[in-house]
C-alpha positions as a LaTeX table, in Angstrom:
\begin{tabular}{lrrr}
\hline
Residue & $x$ (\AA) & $y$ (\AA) & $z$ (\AA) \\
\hline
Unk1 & 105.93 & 97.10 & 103.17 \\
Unk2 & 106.05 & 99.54 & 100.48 \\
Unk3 & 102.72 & 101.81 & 99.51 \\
Unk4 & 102.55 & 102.74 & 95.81 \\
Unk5 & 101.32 & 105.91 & 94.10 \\
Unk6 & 100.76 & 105.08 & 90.12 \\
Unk7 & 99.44 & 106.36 & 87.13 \\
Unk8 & 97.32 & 104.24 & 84.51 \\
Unk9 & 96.64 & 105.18 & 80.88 \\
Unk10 & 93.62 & 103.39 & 79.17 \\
Unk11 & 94.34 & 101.24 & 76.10 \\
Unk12 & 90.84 & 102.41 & 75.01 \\
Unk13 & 90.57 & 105.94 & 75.26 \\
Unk14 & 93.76 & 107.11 & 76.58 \\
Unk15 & 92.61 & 108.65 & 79.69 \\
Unk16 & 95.04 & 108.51 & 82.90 \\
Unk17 & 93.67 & 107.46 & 86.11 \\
Unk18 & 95.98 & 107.94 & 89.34 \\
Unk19 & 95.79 & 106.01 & 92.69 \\
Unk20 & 97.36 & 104.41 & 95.50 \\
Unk21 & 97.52 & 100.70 & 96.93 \\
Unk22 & 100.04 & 98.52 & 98.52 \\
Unk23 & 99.77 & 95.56 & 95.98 \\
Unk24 & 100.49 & 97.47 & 92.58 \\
Unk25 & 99.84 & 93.89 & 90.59 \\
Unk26 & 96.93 & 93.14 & 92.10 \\
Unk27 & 95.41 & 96.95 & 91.70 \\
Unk28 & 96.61 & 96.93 & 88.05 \\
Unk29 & 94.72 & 93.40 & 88.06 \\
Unk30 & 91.50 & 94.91 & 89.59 \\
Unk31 & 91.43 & 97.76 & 86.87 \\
Unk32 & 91.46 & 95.84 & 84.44 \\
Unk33 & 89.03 & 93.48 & 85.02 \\
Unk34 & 86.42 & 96.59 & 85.61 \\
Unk35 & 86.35 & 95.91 & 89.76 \\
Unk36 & 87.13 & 99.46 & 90.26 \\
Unk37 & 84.35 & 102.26 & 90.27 \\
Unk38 & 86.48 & 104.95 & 88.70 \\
Unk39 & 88.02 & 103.20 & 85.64 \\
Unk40 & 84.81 & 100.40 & 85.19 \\
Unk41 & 84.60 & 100.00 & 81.76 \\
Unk42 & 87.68 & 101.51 & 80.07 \\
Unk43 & 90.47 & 98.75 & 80.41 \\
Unk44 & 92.24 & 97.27 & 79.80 \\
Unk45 & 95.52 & 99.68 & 81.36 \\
Unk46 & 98.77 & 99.74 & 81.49 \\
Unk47 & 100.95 & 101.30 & 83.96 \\
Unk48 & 102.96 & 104.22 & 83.12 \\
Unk49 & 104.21 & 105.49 & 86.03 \\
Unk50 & 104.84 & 104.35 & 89.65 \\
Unk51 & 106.54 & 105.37 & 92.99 \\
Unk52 & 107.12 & 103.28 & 96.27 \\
Unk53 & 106.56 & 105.02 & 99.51 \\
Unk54 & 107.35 & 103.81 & 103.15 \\
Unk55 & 104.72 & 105.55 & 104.71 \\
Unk56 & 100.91 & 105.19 & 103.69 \\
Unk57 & 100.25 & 109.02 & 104.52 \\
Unk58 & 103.54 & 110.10 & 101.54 \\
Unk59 & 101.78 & 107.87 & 99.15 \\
Unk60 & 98.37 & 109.41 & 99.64 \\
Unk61 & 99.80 & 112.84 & 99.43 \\
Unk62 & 101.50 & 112.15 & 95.90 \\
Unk63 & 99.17 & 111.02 & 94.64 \\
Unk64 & 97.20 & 114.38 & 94.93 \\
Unk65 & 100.38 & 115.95 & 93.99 \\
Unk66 & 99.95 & 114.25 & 91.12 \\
Unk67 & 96.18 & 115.04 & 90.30 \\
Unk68 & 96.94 & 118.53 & 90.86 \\
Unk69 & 98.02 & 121.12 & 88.32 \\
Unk70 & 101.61 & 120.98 & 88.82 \\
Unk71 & 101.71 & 117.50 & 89.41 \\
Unk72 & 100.07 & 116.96 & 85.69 \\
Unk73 & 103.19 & 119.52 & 84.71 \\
Unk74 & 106.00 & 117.31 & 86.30 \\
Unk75 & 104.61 & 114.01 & 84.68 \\
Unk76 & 104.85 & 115.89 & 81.54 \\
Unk77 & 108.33 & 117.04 & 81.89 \\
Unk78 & 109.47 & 113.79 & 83.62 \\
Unk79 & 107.76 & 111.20 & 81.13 \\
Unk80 & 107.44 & 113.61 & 77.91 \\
Unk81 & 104.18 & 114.17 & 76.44 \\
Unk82 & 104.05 & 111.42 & 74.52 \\
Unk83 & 103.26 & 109.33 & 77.95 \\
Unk84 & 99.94 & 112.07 & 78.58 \\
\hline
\end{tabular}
């Protein structure tokens, strides 16, 4: 089983939104249909960015790698800023 750590930018407002799950297709499928309390209401998304994980625990901490100042600076570099 693989956990994933992803990144979302909103077709609406193009705001990111980062999480973790271990059903990325079913998450992204959530989101958009407003089920989730954080990104209710600003779908629909698309995914811009994912990683797969072994371990639940690496997942969970990149994904606040990835909320964190230099986490925001490696997307940039790694997807270009036209991505954030």
């Amino acid at each position: 089983m693989f956990y994933y750590t992803y990144i979302l930018k909103s077709k609406k407002d193009g705001k990111m939104y980062t999480g973790s799950t271990t059903d990325l297709r079913k998450r992204l499928m959530q989101h958009n249909k407003g089920l989730s309390t954080y990104t209710k209401g600003r779908g629909p998304f698309e995914i811009i960015y994912y990683e797969a994980c072994l371990l639940e625990e690496k997942a969970r901490s990149r994904e606040l790698y990835l909320k964190s100042g230099m986490g925001k600076r490696y997307l940039k570099n790694r997807l270009g800023a036209s991505y954030l």
